[in-house]
C-alpha atoms as one frame of an Amber mdcrd trajectory, in Angstrom:
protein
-102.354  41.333  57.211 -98.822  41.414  55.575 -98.173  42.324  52.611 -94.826
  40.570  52.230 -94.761  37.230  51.107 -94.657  34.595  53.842 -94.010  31.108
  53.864 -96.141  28.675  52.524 -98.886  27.144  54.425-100.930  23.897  53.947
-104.342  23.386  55.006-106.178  19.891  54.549-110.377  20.524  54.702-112.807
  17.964  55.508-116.628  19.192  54.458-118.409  16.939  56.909-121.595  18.621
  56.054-123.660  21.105  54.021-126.511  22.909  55.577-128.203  26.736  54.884
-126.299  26.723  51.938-122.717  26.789  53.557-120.017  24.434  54.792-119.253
  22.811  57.922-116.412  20.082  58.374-112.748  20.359  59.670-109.757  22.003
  58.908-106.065  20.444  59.699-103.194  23.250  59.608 -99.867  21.041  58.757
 -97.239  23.288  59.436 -98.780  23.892  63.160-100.579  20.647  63.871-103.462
  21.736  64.775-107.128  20.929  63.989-110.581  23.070  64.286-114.152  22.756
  63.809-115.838  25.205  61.335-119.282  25.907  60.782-119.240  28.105  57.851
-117.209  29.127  55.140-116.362  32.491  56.103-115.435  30.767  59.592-112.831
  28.440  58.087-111.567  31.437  56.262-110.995  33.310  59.465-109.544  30.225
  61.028-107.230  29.989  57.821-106.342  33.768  58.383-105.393  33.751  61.390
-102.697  30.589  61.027-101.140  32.923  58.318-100.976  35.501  60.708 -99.444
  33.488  63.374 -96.710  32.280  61.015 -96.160  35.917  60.029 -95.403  37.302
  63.625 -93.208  34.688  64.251 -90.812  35.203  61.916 -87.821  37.611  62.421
């Protein structure tokens, strides 16, 4: 992970359901138009993670 400051990113979530005490729903990245199916909270964290880090080796 960088430890610069990068751009800012914007995530929409959509908890479509809660079961075994955890999330599971959708989450919309803006700046890269895309859209993935989570089934946990530490899943849509990774997923979250790894846009950032996308964004980050992009740049010059």
């Amino acid at each position: 992970m960088s430890t610069g400051r990068g751009k800012k990113q914007t995530f929409v979530v959509e908890i479509i359901e809660q079961q075994k005490d955890t999330w599971q729903g959708q989450i919309h990245w803006i700046q890269g138009n895309k859209k993935e199916s989570f089934r946990s909270v530490l899943e849509m964290l990774h997923l979250m993670e790894s846009a950032i880090a996308t964004m980050d080796s992009q740049e010059p």
